[in-house]
Backbone as a chain_set.jsonl record, in Angstrom:
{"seq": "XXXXXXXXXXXXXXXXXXXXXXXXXXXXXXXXXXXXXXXXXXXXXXXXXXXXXXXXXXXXXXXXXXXXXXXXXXXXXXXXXXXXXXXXX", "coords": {"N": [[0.841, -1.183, 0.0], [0.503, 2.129, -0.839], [2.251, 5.073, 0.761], [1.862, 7.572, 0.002], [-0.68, 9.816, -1.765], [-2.26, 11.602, -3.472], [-4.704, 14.055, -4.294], [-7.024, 15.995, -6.597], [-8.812, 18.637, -5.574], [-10.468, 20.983, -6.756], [-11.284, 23.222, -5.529], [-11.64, 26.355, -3.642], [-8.866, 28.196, -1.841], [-9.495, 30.959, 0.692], [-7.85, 33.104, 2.077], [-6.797, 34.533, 5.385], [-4.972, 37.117, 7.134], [-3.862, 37.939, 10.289], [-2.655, 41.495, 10.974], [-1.062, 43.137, 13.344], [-0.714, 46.07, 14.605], [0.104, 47.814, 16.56], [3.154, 47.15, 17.462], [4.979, 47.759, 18.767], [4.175, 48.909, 20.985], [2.451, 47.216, 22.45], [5.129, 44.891, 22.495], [6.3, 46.76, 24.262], [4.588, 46.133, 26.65], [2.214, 48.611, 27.195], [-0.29, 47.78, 25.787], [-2.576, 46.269, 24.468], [-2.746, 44.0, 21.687], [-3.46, 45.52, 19.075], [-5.611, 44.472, 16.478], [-5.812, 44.255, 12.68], [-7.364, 42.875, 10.266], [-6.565, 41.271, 7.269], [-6.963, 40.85, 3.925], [-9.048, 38.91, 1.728], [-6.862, 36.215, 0.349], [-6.525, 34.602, -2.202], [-6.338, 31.313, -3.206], [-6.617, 28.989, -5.949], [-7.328, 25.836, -7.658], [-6.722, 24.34, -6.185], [-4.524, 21.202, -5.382], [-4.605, 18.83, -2.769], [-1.704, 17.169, -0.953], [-1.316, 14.184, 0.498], [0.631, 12.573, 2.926], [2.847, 10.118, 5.037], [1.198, 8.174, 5.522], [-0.42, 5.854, 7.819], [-1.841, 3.416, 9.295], [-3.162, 2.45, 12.542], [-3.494, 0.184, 14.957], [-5.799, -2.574, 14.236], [-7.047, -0.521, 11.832], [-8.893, 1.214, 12.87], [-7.649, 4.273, 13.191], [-6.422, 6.643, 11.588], [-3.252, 8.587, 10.577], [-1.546, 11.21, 9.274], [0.55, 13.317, 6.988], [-1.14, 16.771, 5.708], [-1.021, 18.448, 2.916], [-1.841, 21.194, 1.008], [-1.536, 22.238, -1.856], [-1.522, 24.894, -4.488], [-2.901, 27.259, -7.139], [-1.6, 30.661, -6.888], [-4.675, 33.047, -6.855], [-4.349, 35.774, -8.362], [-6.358, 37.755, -9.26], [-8.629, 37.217, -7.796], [-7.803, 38.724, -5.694], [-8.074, 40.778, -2.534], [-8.846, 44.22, -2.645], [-5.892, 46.131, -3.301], [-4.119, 44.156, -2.556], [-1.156, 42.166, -3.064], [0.793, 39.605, -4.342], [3.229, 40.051, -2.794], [3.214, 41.089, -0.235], [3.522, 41.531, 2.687], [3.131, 40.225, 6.062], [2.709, 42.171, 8.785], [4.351, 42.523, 12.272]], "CA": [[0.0, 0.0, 0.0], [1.264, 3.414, -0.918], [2.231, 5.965, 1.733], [1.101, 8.989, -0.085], [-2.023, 10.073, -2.016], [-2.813, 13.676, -4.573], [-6.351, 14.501, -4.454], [-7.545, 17.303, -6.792], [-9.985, 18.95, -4.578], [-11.096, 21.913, -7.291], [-11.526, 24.127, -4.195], [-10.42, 27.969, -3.56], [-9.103, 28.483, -0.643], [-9.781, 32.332, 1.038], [-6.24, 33.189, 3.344], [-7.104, 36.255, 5.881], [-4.145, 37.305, 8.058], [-4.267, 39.611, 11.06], [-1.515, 42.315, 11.263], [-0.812, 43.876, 14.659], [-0.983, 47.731, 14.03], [0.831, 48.81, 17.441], [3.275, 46.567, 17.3], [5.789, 48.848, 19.859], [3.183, 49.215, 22.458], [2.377, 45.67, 22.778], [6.222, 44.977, 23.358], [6.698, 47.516, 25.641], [3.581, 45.99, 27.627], [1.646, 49.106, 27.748], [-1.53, 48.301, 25.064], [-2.967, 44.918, 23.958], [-2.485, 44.002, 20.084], [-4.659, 45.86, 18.034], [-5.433, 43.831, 15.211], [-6.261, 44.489, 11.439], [-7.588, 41.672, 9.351], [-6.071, 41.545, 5.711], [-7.351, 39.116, 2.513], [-8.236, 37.756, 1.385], [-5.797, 36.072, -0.665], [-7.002, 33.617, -2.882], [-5.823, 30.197, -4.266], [-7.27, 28.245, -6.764], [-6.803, 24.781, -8.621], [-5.691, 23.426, -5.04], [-4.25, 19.868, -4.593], [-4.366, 17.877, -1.431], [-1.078, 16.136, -0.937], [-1.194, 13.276, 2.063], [1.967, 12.136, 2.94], [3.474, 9.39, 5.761], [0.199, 7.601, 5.869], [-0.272, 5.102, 8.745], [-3.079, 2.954, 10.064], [-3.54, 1.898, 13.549], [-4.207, -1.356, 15.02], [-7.767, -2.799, 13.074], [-7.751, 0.039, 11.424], [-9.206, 2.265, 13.54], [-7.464, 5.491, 13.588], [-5.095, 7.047, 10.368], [-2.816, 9.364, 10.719], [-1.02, 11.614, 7.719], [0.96, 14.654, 6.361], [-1.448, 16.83, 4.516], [-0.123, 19.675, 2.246], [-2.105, 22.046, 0.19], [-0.982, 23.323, -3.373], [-2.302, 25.783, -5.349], [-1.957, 28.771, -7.848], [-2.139, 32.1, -6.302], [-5.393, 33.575, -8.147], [-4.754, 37.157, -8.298], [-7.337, 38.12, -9.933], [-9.673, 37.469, -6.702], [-7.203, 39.255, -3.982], [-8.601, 41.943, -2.02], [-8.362, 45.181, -3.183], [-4.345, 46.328, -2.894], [-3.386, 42.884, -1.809], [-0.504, 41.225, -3.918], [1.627, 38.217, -3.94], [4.426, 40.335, -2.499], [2.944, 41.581, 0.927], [3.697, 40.891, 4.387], [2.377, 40.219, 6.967], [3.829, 42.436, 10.117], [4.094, 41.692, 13.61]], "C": [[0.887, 1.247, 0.0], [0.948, 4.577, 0.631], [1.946, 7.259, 1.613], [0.055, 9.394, -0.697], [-1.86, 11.577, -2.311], [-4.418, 13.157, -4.531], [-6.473, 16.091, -4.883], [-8.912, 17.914, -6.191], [-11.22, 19.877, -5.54], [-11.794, 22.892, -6.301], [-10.695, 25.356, -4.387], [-10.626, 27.957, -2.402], [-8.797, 30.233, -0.408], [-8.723, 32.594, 2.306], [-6.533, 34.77, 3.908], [-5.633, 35.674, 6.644], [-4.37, 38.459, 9.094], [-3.187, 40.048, 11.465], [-1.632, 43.486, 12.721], [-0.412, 45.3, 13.87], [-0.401, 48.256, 15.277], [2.102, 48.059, 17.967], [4.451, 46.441, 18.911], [5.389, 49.084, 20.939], [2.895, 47.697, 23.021], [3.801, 45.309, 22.931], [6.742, 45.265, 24.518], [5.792, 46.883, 27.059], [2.782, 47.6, 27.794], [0.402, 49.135, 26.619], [-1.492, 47.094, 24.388], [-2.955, 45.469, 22.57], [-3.882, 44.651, 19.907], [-4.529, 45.577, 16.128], [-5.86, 44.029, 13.779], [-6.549, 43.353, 10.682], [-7.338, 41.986, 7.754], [-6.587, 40.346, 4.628], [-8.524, 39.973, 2.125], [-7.634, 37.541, 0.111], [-6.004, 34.913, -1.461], [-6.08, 32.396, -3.501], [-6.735, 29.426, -4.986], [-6.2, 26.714, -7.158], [-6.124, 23.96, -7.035], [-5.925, 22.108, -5.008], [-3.83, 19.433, -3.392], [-3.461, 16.8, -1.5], [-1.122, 15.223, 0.257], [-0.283, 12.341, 1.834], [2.189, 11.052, 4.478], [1.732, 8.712, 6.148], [0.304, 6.669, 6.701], [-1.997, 4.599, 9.373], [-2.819, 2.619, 11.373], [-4.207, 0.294, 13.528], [-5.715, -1.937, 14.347], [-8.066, -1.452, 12.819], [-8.761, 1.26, 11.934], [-9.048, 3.643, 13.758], [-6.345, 5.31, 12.266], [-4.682, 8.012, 10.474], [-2.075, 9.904, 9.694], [-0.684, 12.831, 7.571], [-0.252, 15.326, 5.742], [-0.622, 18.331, 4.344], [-1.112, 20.128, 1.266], [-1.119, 22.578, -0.862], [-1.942, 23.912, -4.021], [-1.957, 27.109, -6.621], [-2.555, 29.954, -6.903], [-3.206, 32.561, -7.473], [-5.311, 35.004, -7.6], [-5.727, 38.027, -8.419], [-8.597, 38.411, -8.576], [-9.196, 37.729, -5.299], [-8.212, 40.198, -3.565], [-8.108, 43.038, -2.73], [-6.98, 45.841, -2.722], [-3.649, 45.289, -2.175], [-2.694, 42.697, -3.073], [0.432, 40.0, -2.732], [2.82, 38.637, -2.775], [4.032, 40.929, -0.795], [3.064, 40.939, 2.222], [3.361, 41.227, 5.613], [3.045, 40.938, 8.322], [3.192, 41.922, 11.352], [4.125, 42.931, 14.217]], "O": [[1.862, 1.364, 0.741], [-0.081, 4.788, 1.272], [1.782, 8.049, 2.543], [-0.725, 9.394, 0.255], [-1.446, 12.476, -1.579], [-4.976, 12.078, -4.725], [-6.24, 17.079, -4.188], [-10.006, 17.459, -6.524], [-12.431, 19.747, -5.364], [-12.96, 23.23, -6.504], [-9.614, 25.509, -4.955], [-11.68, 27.827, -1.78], [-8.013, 30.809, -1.162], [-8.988, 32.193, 3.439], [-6.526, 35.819, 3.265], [-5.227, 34.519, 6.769], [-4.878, 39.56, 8.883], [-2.53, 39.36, 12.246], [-2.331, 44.497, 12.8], [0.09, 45.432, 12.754], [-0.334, 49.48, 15.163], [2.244, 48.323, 19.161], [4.639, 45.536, 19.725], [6.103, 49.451, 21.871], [3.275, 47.311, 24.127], [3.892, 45.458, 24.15], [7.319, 44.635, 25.404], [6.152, 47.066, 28.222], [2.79, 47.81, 29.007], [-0.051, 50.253, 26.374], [-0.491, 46.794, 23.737], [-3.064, 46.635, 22.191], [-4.983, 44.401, 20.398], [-3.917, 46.031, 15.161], [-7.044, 43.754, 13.972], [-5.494, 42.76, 10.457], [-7.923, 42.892, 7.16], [-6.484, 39.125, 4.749], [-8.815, 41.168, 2.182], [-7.718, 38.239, -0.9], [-5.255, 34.034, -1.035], [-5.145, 32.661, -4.256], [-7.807, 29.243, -4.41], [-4.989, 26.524, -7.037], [-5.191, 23.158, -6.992], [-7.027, 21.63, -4.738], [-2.688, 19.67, -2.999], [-3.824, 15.693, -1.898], [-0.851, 15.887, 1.258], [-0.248, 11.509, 0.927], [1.307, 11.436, 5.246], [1.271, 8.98, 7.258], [1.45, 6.243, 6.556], [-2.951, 5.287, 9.738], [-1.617, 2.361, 11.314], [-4.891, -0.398, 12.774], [-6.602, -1.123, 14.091], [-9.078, -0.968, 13.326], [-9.256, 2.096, 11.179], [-9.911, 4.305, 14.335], [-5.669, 4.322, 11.98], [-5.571, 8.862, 10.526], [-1.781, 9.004, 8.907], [-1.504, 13.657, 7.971], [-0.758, 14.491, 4.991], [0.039, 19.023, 5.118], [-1.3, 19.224, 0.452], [-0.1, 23.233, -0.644], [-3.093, 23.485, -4.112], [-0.882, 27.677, -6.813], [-3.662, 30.063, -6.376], [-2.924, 32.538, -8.671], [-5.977, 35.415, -6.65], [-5.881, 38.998, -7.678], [-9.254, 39.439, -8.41], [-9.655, 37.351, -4.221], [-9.194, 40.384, -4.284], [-7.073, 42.942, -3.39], [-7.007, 46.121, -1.524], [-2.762, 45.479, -1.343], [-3.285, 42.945, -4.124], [0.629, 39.709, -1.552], [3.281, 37.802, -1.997], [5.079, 41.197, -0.205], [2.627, 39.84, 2.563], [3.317, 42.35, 6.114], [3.898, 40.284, 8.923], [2.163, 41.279, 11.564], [3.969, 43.026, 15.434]]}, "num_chains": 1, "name": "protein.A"}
């Protein structure tokens, strides 16, 4: 039996991130994160890789790598989102 497994899913997945906006104050301790939510960032065409597959005794329980691939779809970022942006802390 093989230990890994591709599954084309034909799924987009929607990637928000949340960027801390005081980033200096929260360090210092004097002002809880204040957070900004950014996305989303779209992928398309994603494959599901599952990797180190493993069964359990009868079968009962499976355990496994998985890994997402995809293309970045630009086209459906948020407005002023690109590929090139980062996320601060």
């Amino acid at each position: 039996m093989s230990s890994s497994t591709t599954c084309e899913n034909n799924l987009k997945a929607y990637i928000y991130f949340w960027n801390i906006t005081n980033p200096d104050a929260v360090i210092a301790g004097t002002e809880p994160p204040a957070l900004e939510e950014v996305g989303p960032y779209v992928m398309s065409d994603v494959v599901n890789k599952r990797q180190n597959i493993t069964f359990s005794d009868y079968d009962r329980e499976v355990s496994f790598v998985s890994t997402l691939y995809g293309a970045m779809d630009t086209d459906n970022f948020c407005e002023n989102c690109t590929v090139g942006d980062q996320v601060r802390r």
